[in-house]
Structures are given as structure tokens and as C-alpha cells.
N, C-alpha and C positions, 0 to 999 in steps of 0.2 A: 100132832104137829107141835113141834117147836114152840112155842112166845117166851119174848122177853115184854116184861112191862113197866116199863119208867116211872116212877111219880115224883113227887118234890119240887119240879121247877118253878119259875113263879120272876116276880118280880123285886129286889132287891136295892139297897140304898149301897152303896163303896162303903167298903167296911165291914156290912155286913155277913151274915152265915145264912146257909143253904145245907141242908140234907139231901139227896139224892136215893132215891129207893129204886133197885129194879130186881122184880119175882120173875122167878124161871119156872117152867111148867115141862113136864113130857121132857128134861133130861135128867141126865145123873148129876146132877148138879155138883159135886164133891169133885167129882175128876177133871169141871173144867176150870182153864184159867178165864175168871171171870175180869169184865175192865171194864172202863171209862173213853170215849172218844168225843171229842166233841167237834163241829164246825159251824168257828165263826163266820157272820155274815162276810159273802163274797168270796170266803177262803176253803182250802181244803181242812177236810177231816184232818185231825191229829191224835196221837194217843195222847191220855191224861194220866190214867195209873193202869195201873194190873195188880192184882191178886193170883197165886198161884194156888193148886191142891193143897198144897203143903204150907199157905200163907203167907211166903215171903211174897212181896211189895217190891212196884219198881214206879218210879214219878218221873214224870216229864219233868223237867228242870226249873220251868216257870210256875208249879203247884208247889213243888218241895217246902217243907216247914209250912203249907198253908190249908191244903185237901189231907184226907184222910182215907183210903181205902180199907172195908171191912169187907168180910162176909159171915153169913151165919146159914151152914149147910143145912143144919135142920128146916130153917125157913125157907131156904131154896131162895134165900135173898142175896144180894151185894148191895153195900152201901159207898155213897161219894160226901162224905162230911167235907165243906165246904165254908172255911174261914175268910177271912177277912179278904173278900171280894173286891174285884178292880171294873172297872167297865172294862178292859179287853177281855175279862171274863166270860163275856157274852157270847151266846153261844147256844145251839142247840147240841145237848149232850146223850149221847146214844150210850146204851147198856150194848155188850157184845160177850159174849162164851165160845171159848175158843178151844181144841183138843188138836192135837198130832195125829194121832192114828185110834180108830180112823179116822180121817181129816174130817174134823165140823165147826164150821165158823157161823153164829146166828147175830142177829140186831135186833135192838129192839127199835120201835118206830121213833125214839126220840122224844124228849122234852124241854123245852125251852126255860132258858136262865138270862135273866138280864138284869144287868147293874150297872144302877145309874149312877152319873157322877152329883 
């Protein structure tokens, strides 16, 4: 079965940085595009970044010059480097892997980010 496994969240001061960790288990980790989703309180899920097979990078407009998206296939990890933080930051932020054909989309349970002003 499938897990994605989140680590990194925590509680943070504005300004500060945050790491993001999430290990993939049971797939072929190389062939998915791995990402970032997060939702803040009361609101919907949104993307944050993506990572492709092939590594290029796509940002939600409101992280750009500030997150960082990695991955490192050997590890079977993605990374969310996380700079200089806002309180609408806030958020619990989900690991997802994602493939076309055949179609497989997973989550992982999520880990909570909060920055305070």
C-alpha cells in the first residue's frame, strides 16, 4: 500500500524557515510528479509547488522567490524548503504523487505549519 509521510511542521515565528519532508513507500517514486498542497484554516486545499520526473518546478504565485521544491529519488523523498514565512502561511500542508497513466493520485495525512506574527 501506498504512504506518503510528512515531517517538518511545527511552529514558527514571520520570517522564519521551515523544511518539509515527505517519504514515499510502495511506489516508483521517479516517475511521479511529486507536490506540495496545503489548506489553510476554513479554506480550500491549494497547490504550492510541484516537482516533475524530469525536475522542472512549477509555484503557486504567492510562494515564488520564497519555498523551494526538491526531491531526491534515491531517498524516495520531496522536499518544501520554506523561507521567510507569513502568518497566512498557515496551514496544514499535504505531500501528494501524482502519475497520468495509469492514473494514481496519493496524500499523505498531512502536517501542520503555523507562523506566528
Amino acid at each position: 500500500q501506498v504512504q506518503l509521510v510528512e515531517s517538518g511542521g511545527g511552529l514558527v515565528q514571520a520570517g522564519g524557515s521551515l523544511r518539509l519532508s515527505c517519504g514515499a513507500s510502495e511506489i516508483t517514486f521517479s516517475i511521479y510528479r511529486m507536490g506540495w498542497y496545503r489548506q489553510p484554516p476554513g479554506k480550500q486545499r491549494e497547490m504550492v509547488a510541484y516537482i516533475s520526473s524530469d525536475q522542472s518546478t512549477h509555484y503557486a504565485d504567492f510562494v515564488k522567490g520564497r519555498f523551494t521544491i526538491s526531491r531526491d529519488n534515491a531517498k524516495k523523498t520531496v522536499y518544501l524548503q520554506m523561507n521567510s514565512l507569513k502568518p497566512e502561511d498557515t496551514a496544514v500542508y499535504y505531500c501528494n504523487a501524482w502519475r497520468s497513466f495509469p492514473s494514481r493520485n496519493h496524500w499523505g495525512q498531512g502536517t501542520q505549519v503555523t507562523v506566528s506574527s
